[in-house]
LOGUBA-791777 format. One record per atom (N, C-alpha, C, CB): residue in one letter; x, y, z. Coordinates in steps of 0.1 Angstrom, whole numbers, padded with zeros to 4 digits, always signed. Glycine has a CB too. Example, Ala and Ser with C-alpha at 12.3 -4.5 7.8 and 13.67 -1.06 7.14 Angstrom:
REM residues 2
a+0132-0057+0078 a+0123-0045+0078 a+0132-0033+0078 a+0113-0045+0090 s+0128-0022+0071 s+0137-0011+0071 s+0129+0000+0079 s+0141-0006+0057 
END
This chain:
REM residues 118
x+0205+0011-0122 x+0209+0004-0110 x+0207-0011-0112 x+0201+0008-0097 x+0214-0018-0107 x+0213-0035-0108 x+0202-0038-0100 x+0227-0043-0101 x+0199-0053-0099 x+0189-0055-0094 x+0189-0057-0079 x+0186-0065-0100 x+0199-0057-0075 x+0203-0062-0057 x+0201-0050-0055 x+0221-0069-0051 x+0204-0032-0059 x+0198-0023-0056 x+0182-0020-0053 x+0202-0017-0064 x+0178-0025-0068 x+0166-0019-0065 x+0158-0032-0057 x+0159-0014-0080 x+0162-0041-0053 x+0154-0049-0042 x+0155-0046-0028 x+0157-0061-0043 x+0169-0039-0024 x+0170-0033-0014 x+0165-0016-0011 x+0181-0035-0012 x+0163-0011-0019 x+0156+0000-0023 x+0142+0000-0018 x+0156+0001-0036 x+0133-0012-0027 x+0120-0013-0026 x+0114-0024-0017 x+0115-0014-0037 x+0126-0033-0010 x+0121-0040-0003 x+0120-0055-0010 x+0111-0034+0003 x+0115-0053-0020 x+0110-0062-0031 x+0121-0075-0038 x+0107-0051-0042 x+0117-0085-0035 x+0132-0100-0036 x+0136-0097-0050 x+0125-0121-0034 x+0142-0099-0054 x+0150-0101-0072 x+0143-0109-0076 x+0167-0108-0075 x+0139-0123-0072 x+0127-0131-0077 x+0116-0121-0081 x+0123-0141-0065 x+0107-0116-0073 x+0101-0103-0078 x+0102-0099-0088 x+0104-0093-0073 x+0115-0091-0090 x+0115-0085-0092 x+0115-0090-0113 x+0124-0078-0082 x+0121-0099-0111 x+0123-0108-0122 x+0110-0113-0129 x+0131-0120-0117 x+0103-0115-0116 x+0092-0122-0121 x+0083-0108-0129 x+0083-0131-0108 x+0083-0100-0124 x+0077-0084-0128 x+0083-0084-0140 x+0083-0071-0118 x+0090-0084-0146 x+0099-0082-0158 x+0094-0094-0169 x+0117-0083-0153 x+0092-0104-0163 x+0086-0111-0178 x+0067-0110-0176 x+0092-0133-0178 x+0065-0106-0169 x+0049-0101-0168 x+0046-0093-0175 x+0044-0097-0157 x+0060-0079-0179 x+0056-0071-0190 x+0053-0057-0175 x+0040-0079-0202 x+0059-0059-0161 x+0056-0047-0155 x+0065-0039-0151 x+0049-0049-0147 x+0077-0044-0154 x+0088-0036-0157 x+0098-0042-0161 x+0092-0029-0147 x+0106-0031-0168 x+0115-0031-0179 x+0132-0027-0178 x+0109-0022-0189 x+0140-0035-0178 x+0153-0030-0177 x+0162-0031-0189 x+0160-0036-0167 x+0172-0027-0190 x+0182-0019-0201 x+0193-0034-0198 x+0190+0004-0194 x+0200-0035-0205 x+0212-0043-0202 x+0224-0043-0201 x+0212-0048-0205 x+0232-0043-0193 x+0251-0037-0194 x+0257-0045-0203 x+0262-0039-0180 x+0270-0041-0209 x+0271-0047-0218 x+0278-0064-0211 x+0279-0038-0228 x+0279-0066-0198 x+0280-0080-0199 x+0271-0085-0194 x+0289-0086-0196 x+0258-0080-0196 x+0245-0090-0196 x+0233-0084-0184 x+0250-0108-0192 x+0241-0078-0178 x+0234-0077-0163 x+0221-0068-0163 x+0244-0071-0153 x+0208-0069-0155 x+0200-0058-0156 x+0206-0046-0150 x+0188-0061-0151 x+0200-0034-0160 x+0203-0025-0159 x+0187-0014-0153 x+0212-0023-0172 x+0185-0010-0140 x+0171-0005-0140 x+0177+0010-0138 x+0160-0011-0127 x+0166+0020-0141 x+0167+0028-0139 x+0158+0040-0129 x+0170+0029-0149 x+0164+0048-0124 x+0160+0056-0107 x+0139+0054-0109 x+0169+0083-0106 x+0138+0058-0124 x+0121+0053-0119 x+0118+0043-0116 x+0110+0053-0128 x+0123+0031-0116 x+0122+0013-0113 x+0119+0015-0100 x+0137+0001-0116 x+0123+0026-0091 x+0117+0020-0079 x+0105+0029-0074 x+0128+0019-0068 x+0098+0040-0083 x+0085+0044-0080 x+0077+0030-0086 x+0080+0061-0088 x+0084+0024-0095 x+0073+0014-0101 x+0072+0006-0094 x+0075+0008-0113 x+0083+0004-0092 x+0081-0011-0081 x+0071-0010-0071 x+0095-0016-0071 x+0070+0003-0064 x+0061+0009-0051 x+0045+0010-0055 x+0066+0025-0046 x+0047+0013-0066 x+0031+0014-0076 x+0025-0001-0075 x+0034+0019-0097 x+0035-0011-0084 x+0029-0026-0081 x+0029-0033-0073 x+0030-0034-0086 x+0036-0028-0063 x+0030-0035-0051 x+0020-0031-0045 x+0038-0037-0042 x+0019-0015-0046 x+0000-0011-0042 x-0009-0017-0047 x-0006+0002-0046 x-0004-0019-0062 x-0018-0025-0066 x-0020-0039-0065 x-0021-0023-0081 x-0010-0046-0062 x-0011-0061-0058 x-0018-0061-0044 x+0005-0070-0056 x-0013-0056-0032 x-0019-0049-0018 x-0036-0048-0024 x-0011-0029-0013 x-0038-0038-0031 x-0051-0036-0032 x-0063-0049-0043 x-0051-0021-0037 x-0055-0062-0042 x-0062-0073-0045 x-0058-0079-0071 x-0083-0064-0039 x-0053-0067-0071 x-0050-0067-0085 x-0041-0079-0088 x-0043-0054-0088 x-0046-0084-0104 x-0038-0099-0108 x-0026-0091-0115 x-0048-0111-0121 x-0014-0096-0122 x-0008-0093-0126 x-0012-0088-0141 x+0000-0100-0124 x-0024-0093-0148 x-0026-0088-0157 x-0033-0077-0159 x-0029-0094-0162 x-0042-0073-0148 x-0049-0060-0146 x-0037-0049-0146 x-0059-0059-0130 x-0024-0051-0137 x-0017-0042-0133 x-0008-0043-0144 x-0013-0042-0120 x-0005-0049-0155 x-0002-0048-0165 x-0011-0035-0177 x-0001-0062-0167 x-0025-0038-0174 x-0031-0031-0183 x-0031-0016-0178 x-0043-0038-0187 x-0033-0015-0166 x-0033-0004-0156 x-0020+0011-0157 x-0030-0014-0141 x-0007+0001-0151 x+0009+0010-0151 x+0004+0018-0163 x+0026-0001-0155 x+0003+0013-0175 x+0007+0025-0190 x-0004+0037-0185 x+0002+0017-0211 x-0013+0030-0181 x-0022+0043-0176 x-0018+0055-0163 x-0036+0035-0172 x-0010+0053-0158 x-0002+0061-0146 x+0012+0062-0148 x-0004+0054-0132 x+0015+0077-0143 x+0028+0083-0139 x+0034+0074-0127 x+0025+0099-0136 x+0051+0069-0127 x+0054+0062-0122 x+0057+0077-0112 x+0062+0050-0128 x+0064+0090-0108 x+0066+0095-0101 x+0054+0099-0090 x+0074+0101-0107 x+0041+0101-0093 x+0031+0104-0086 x+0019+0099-0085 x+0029+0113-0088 x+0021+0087-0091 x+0012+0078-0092 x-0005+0081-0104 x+0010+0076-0077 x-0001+0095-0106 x-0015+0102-0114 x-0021+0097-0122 x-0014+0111-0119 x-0031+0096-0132 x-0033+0093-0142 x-0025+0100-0156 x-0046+0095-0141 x-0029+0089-0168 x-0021+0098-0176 x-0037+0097-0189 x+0000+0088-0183 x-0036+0101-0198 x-0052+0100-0208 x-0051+0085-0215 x-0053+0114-0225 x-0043+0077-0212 x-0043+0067-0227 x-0050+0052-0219 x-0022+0064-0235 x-0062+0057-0204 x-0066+0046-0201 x-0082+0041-0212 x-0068+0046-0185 x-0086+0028-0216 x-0097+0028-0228 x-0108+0024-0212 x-0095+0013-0246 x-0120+0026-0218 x-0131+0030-0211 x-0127+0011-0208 x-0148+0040-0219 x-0130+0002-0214 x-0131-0014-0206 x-0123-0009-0195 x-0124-0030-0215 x-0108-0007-0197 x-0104-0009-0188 x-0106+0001-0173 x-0094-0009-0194 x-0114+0014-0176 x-0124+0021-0165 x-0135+0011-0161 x-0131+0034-0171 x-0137+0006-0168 x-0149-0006-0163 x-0144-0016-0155 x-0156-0015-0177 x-0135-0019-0161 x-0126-0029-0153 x-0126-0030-0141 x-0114-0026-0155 x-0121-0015-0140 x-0113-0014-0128 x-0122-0007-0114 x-0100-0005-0132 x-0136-0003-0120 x-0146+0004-0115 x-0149-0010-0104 x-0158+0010-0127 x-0152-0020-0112 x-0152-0031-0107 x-0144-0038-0098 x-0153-0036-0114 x-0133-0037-0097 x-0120-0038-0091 x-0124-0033-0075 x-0108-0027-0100 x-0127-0015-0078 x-0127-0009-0064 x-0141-0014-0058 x-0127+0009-0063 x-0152-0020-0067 x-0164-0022-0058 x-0159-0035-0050 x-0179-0024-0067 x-0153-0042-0057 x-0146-0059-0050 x-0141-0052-0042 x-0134-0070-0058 x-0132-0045-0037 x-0122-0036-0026 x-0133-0033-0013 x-0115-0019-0033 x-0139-0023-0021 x-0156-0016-0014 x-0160-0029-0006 x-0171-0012-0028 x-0161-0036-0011 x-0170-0052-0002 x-0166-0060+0007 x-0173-0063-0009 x-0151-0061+0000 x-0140-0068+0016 x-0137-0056+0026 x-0119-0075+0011 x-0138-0045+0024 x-0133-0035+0035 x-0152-0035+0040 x-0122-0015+0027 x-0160-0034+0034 x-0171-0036+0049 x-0171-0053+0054 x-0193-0030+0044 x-0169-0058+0046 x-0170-0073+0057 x-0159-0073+0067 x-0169-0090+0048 x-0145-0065+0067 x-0137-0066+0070 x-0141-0057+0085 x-0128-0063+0060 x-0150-0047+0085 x-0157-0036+0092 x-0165-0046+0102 x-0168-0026+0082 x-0175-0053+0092 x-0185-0065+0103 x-0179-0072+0109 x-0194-0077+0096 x-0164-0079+0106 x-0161-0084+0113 x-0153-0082+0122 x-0160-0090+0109 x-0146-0068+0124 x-0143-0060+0133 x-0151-0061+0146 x-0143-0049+0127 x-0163-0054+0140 x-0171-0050+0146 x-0179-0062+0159 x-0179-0045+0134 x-0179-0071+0152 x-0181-0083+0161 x-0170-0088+0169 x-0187-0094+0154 x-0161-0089+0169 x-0148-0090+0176 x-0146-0078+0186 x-0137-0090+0166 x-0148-0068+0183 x-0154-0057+0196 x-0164-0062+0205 x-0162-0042+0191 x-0178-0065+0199 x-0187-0068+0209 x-0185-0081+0220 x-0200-0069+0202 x-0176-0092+0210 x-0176-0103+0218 x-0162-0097+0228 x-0175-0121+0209 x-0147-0090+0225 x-0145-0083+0232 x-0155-0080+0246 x-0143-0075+0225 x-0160-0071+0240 x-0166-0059+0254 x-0176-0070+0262 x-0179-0042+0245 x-0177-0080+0255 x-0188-0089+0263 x-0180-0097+0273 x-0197-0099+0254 x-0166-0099+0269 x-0157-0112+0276 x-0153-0102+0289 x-0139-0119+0263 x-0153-0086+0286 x-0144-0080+0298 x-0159-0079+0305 x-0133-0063+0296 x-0170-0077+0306 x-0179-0077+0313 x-0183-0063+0313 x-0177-0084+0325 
END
């Protein structure tokens, strides 16, 4: 599929999608008069990196990451190296820490809430 597909597909601008492509996070084929050429997995991938961008990841983590997951189910595949389990262990505890301050501060926005209605 061309690129104006798979940006309407995944939501995802061509800019994106371009920029993804020289980052090394996805890869297209080329027609013979030049044009990208993606193919029907380009858009589980595209959905994959934008989760992991969502979930705070640089482009180079989610570079080292993708080879380690199935683009149809997102699963693991065996060929992640333990740094990069370390890595990324670290990754979810950073995640772990903004989702409870994200909680605290919920949480106080209720009480001054419940305090403003009396």
């Amino acid at each position: 599929m061309r690129i104006g597909e798979l940006a309407r597909r995944t939501g995802v601008s061509e800019r994106s999608l371009r920029y993804y492509e020289t980052q090394g996070l996805l890869a297209a084929g080329r027609t013979p008069g030049g044009h990208r050429d993606y193919p029907e997995a380009a858009v589980d991938r595209v959905v994959r990196i934008q989760e992991l961008y969502a979930a705070g990841l640089c482009s180079s983590k989610i570079a080292q990451l993708l080879p380690c997951m199935r683009d149809g189910d997102g699963g693991p595949s065996a060929v992640a190296t333990p740094k990069l389990v370390a890595d990324l262990t670290a990754e979810r505890a950073r995640i772990d820490r903004t989702i409870a301050d994200l909680l605290r501060s919920r949480d106080t926005l209720d009480e001054v809430i419940d305090a403003a209605r009396g």
